[in-house]
C-alpha angles and dihedrals in degrees: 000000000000109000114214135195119211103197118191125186118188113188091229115221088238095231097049096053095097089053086037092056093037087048090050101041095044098038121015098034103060089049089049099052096030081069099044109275118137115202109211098194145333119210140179119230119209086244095058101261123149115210127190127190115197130188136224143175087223139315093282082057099046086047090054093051089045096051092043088052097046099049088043104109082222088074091043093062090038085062089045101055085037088064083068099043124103105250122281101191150035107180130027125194117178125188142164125233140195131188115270121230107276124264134203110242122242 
């Protein structure tokens, strides 16, 4: 099994991060993890940078959650109601991680 992050960082518009974090806890996250995503963590910059850290058993795995979100109707009406929210973002970077060799510590 070859374990894979998947790290996004959205460079957050400041007075939008309380609708951002409400948007993503109440809509995105239970369709998410309802099709096998585990988020490992979701963090706050002090430069207003939101960073999310997912977890998956492989890419096969991540394209399977993927496809399955993206064809929930959930996703769909969550689409809709973002259209008339204030914007959250301004920049999104998206990359995939693996563990590095261990290594002894000095």
């Amino acid at each position: 099994m070859h374990v894979i992050y998947r790290m996004r960082i959205y460079q957050a518009v400041n007075e939008n991060l309380a609708v951002f974090h409400d948007f993503f806890q109440t809509h995105l996250l239970p369709v998410q993890l309802r099709h096998g995503a585990r988020l490992v963590g979701r963090w706050e910059t002090d430069d207003s940078r939101v960073v999310a850290v997912w977890q998956y058993d492989n890419r096969e795995a991540y394209e399977r959650v993927q496809s399955a979100v993206l064809a929930d109707p959930a996703t769909q009406r969550a689409q809709e109601l973002r259209r008339g929210l204030p914007p959250f973002f301004t920049e999104k970077e998206e990359v995939f991680m693996r563990s590095a060799p261990a290594f002894p510590m000095c």
